[in-house]
C-alpha positions as CSV (number, residue, x, y, z in Angstrom):
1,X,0.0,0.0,0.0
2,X,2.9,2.2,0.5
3,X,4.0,2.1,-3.0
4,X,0.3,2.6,-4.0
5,X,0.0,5.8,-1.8
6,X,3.5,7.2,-3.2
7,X,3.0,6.6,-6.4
8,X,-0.7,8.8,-6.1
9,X,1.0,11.4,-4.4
10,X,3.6,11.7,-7.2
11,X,1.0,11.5,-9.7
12,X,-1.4,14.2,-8.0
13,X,1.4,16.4,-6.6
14,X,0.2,16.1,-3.4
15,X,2.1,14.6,0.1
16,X,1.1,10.7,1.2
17,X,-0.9,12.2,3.9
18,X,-3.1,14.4,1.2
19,X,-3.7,11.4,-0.9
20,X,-4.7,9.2,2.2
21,X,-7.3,11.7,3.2
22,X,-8.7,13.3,-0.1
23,X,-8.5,10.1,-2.7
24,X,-8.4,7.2,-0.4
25,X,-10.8,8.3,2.4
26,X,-13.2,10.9,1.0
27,X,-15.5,8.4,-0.4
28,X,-15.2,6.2,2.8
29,X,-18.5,6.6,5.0
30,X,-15.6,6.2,8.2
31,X,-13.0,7.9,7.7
32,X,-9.8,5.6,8.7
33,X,-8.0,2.3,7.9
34,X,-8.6,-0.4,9.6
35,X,-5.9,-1.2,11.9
36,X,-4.2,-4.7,11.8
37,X,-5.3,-5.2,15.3
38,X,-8.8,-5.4,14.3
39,X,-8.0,-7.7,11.6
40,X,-6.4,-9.9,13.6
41,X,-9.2,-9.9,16.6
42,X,-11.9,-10.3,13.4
43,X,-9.3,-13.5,12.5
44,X,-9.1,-14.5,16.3
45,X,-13.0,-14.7,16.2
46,X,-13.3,-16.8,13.4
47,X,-10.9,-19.1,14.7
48,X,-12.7,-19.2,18.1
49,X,-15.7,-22.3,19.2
50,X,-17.6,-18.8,19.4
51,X,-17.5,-18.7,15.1
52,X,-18.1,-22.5,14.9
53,X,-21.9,-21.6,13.3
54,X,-20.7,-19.6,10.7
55,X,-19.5,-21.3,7.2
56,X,-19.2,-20.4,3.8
57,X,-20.4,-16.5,3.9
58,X,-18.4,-13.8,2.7
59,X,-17.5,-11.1,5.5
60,X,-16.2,-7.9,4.7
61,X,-14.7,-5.5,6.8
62,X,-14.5,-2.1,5.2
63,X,-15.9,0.5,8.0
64,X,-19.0,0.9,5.4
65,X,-17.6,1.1,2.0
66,X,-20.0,-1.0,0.5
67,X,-22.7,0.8,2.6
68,X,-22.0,3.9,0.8
């Protein structure tokens, strides 16, 4: 993602920070990353007895993206 964000930054004259909140974020209906501590609780919970009932479904976690 690094490269991703430098690269956009070149190409929009505009510093890393700029091009995380006006290209990346500004369509975003939250408006952060998610961090890779919540990825990894999310993980932890599928891995848990607690997940057992859930199987074959699709879950997203994109602080409302797709809800925009």
């Amino acid at each position: 993602m690094d490269n991703q964000i430098a690269d956009q930054a070149k190409a929009n004259n505009m510093s890393s920070a700029e091009v995380i909140e006006k290209i990346m974020l500004a369509p975003a209906a939250v408006k952060r990353l998610i961090e890779p501590a919540e990825v990894a609780g999310f993980v932890a919970y599928l891995c848990s007895d607690a997940a057992g009932v859930i199987t074959g479904s699709a879950l997203t976690m994109d602080l409302g993206w797709t809800a925009r």
